[in-house]
C-alpha positions in Angstrom: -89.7 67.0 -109.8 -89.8 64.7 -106.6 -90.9 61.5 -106.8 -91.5 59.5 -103.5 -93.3 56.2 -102.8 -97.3 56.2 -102.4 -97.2 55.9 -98.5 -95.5 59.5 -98.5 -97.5 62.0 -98.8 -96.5 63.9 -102.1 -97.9 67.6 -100.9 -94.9 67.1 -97.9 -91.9 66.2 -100.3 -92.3 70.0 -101.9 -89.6 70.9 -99.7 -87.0 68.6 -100.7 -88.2 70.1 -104.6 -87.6 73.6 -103.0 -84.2 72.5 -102.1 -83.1 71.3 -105.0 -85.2 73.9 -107.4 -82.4 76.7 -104.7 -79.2 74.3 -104.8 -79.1 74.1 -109.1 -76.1 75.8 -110.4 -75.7 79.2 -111.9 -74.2 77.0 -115.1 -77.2 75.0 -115.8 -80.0 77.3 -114.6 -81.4 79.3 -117.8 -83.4 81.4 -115.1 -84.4 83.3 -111.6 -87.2 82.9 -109.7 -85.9 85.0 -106.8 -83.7 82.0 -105.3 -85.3 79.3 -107.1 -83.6 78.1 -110.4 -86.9 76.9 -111.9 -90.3 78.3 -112.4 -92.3 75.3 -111.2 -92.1 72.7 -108.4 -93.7 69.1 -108.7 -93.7 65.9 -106.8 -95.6 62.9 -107.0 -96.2 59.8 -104.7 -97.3 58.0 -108.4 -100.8 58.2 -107.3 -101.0 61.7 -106.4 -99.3 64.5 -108.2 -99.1 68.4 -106.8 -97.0 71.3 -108.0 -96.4 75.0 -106.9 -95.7 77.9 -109.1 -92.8 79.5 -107.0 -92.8 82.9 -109.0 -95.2 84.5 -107.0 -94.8 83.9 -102.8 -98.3 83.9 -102.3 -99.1 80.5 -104.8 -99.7 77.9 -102.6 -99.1 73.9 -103.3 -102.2 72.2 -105.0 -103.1 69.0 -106.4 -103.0 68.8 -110.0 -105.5 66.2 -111.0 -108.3 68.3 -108.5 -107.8 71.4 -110.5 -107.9 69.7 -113.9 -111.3 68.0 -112.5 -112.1 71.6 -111.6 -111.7 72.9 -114.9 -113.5 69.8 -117.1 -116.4 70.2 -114.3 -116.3 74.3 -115.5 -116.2 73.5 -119.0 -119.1 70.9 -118.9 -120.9 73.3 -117.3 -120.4 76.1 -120.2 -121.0 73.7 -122.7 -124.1 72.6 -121.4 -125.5 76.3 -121.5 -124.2 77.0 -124.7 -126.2 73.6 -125.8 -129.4 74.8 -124.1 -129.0 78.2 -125.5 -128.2 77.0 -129.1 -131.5 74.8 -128.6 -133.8 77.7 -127.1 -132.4 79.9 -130.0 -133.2 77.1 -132.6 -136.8 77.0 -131.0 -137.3 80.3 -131.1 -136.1 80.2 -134.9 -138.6 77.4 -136.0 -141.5 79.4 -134.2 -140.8 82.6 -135.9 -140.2 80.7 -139.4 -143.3 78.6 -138.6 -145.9 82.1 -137.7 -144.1 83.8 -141.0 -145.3 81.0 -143.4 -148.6 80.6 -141.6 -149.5 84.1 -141.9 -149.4 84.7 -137.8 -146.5 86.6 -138.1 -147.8 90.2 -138.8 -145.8 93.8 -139.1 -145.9 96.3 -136.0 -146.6 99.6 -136.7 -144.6 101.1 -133.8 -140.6 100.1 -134.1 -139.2 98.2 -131.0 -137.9 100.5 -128.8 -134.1 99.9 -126.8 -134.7 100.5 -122.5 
């Protein structure tokens, strides 16, 4: 972890994280990432935090709080399906209950048949 002051920008300070994630001794480090010492990079401005997963050389840096927002934003979204569909199903279930007890709902002859 880098930490910097807010005028510095924190996504710029990753290389002095690289640099010390390389220069950690072989007595301290439990693991290798390739050259790194550590699985996962972060600095932070105390404003802005971003992080990169140096285990895989294609992972780029990214801004932690924007993902997170990402993800709640995602999540909201299922939830509010599943909510619609849990009230279209509870519809549906009054309606049928509702045609039973008045007689409405009657028996088909044929069975229902799959496409």
């Amino acid at each position: 972890m880098e930490a910097k002051r807010e005028s510095v920008g924190p996504q710029e300070v990753l290389t002095q994280a690289r640099r010390y994630a390389i220069g950690i001794p072989d007595s301290v480090a439990l693991f290798s990432f390739d050259e790194y010492r550590v699985p996962f990079l972060y600095s932070s401005n105390g404003t802005i935090n971003w992080f990169i997963d140096v285990r895989h050389e294609q992972n780029r840096s990214h801004e932690i709080v924007r993902i997170v927002n990402n993800l709640f934003t995602h999540t909201d979204r299922v939830i509010g399906q599943a909510t619609s569909a849990r009230k279209q199903v509870e519809i549906q279930s009054q309606t049928i209950f509702h045609q039973a007890f008045t007689g409405k709902l009657i028996q088909q002859n044929e069975p229902l048949r799959g496409n």
